[in-house]
N, C-alpha and C positions, 0 to 999 in steps of 0.2 A: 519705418512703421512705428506710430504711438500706438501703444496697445490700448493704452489709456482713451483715446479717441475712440468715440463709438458714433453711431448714428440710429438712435432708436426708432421704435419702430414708431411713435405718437408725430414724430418730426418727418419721416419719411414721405417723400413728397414725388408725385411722377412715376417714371420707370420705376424706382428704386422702391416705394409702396407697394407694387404690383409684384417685383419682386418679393419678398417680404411675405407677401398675400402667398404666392407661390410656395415659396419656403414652407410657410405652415401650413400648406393642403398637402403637398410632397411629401415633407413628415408627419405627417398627420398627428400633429401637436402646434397647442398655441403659444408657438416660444419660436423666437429667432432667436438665433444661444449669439452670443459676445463675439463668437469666432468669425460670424458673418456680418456681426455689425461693424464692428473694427476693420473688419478688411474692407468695406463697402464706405465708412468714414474715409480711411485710408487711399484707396485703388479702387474707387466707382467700378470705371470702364474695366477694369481685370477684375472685381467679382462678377460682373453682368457675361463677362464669359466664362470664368470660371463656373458658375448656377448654369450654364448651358452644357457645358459637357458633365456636369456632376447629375443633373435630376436624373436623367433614364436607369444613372444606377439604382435607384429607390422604388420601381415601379417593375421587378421583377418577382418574379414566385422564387427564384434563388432567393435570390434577395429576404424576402421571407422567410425562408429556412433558414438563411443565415441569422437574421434576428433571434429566431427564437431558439438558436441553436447556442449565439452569444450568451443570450440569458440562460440559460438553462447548465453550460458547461460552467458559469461561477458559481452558480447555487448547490448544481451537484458536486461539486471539488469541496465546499463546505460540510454538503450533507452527509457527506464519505470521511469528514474529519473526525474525532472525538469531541469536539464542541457542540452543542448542540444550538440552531439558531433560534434566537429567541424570537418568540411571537407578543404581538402588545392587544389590547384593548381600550377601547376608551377610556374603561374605569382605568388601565393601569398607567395615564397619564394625566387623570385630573383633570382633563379639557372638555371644554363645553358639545353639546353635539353639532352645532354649526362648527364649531373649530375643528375637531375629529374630522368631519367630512372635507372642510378646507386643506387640513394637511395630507389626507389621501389623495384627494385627487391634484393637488399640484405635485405630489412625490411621484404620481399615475407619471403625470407630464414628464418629469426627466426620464425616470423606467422606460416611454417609448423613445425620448430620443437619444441615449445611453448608445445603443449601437448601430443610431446611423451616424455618430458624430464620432464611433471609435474606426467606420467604413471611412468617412470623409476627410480624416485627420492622414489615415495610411493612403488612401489614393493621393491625398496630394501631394505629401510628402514623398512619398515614393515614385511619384510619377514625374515632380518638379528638381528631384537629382534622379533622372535617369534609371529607375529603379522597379520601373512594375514591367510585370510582367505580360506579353503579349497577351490579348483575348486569345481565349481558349472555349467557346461555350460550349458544354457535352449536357444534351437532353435538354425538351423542354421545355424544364425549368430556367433553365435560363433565358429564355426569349417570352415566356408563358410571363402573362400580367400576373402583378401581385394580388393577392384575396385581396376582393371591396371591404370583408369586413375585419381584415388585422389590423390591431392596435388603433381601431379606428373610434375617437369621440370617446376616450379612456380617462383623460387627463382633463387637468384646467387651468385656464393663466394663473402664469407664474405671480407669485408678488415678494419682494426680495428686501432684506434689510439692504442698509450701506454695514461697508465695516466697520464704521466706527458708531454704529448703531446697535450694534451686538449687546445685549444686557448684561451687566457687571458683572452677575454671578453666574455669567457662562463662561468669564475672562480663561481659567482655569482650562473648562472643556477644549475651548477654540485654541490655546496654546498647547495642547493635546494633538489636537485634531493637525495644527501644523506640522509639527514636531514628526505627527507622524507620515503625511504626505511630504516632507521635507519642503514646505513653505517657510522664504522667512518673512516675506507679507503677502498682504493679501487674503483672501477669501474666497473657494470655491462656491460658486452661483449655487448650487446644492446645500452648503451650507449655510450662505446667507438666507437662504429660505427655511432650511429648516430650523434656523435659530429665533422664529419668529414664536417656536412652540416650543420654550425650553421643556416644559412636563415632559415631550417629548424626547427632545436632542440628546439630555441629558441622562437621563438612564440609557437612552438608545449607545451611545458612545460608551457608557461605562461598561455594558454589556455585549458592545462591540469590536471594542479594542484588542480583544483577546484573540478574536476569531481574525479580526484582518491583520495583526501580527502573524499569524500562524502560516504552518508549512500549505496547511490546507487552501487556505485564501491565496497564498502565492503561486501554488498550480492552478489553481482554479483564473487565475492573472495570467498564467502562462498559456494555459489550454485558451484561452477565450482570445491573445493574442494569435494563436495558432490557427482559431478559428476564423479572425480575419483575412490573415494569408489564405487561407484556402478559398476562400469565397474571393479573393483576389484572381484567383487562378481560372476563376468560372466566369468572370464580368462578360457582358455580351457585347463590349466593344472595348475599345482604348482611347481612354479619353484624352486628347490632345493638349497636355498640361505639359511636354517639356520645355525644358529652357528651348530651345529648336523651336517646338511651335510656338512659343512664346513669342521668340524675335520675329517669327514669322506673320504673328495679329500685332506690330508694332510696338510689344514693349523694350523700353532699352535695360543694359546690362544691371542698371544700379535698382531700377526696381525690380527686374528679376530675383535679383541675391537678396534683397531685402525680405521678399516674399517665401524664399527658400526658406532662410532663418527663422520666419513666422511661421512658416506650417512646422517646420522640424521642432520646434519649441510645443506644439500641442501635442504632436506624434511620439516626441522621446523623451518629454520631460513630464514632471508629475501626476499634471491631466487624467493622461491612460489611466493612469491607478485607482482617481477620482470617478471614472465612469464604472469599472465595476464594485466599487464602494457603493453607488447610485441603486445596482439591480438589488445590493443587501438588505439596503435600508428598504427599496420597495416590500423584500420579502418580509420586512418582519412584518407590517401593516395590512401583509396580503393584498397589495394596490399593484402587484407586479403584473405582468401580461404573461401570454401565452409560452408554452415552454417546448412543445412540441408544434411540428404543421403537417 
């Protein structure tokens, strides 16, 4: 697996467009995140099934709840800290009023797909070493459609620096910013967008730093993982991703283990930490979604 290899979405041609098309009605956001480009560059024929047993997870009223239960348990483990989270205004970034609205609403966009991508990271990984746990639906909610109108038409495309497009006098921030997600290259897709508005980024991180070091931000990590598992425990079916059914739709041993290595890499390595860093940043702009359903 090149992680490096992607296949974006302007290039996507056939099946793999429709797919795509899919993806962002499903999560109802205009963004296919990296995770599915890459894998779809990578192992076509194993994303076109893997997006078959994954969507029905996204199209339940669980489902729902758990969204807005993700979001809600980071913010509340902040709001329960001694730090208070900061809120911004326009005026207190300097930015034009087209830009203001630009950066809300593509921050809108990650905030809704922050916890389907933290759902999608743990079923696969869990499910591709042996590891989820049988359906269990109780009530429902969990077979009941998801609301027509959550997190629906909140957001708006993304548009993203390169990393090495970062502005000089963010160098500081962003060697910050890794240091503390434990990058030593690279650039989370949240960041390369938000660096597009330093007025922004910049006071946002110096005024953030504090609070996602803290004990509060790290339970609030913890609970919101914990909130995954549980909404694990509710899925309305089990989606046929082990290595077993794997060999079973014809893939062989060496892309199996390849594709292990790749989902465990989103699941347990710095990622996680990066999506609810996602829901903070929404709250301070007020561009977050819903918190209760």
């Amino acid at each position: 697996m090149d992680r490096s290899k992607q296949l974006y979405e302007q290039d996507a041609t056939d099946w793999q467009r429709g797919m795509y098309e899919d993806i962002k009605t499903t999560f109802r956001a205009p963004i296919v995140n990296w995770y599915f480009r890459s894998l779809t560059a990578n192992e076509p024929a194993f994303t076109r099934y893997l997006w078959g047993q994954l969507k029905p997870l996204f199209q339940t009223r669980a489902f729902g709840r758990y969204a807005v239960s993700y979001r809600d348990t980071v913010l509340s483990a902040i709001e329960d800290g001694p730090a208070d989270l900061p809120r911004y205004r326009r005026a207190d970034t300097a930015l034009r009023p087209a830009e203001w609205r630009e950066l809300r609403g593509q921050l809108a966009t990650f905030d809704v797909v922050a916890p389907r991508l933290a759902l999608t990271f743990a079923v696969c990984d869990r499910a591709m070493h042996g590891d989820l746990p049988d359906a269990n639906p109780e009530g429902a909610p969990s077979t009941a459609p998801l609301p027509p109108w959550l997190d629906r038409d909140r957001g708006q495309s993304v548009t993203m620096l390169e990393a090495g497009d970062v502005p000089g006098d963010l160098s500081e921030t962003v060697d910050e910013i890794r240091a503390f997600h434990g990058l030593e290259e690279g650039l989370p897709s949240i960041y390369r967008c938000l660096a597009q508005w330093p007025g922004y980024l910049e006071p946002a991180w110096t005024d953030l730093e504090p609070i996602l070091e803290s004990e509060a931000f790290e339970r609030g990590c913890r609970d919101a993982d914990a909130v995954v598992d549980g909404h694990l425990e509710e899925l309305p079916y089990t989606p046929r991703l082990s290595p077993n059914d794997l060999a079973e739709q014809g893939f062989d041993d060496e892309t199996i283990d390849d594709i292990q290595h790749y989902v465990r890499a989103f699941n347990r390595g710095a990622v996680s930490k990066v999506l609810q860093t996602i829901v903070t940043y929404a709250a301070t702009l007020d561009a977050g979604g819903e918190r209760s359903l």
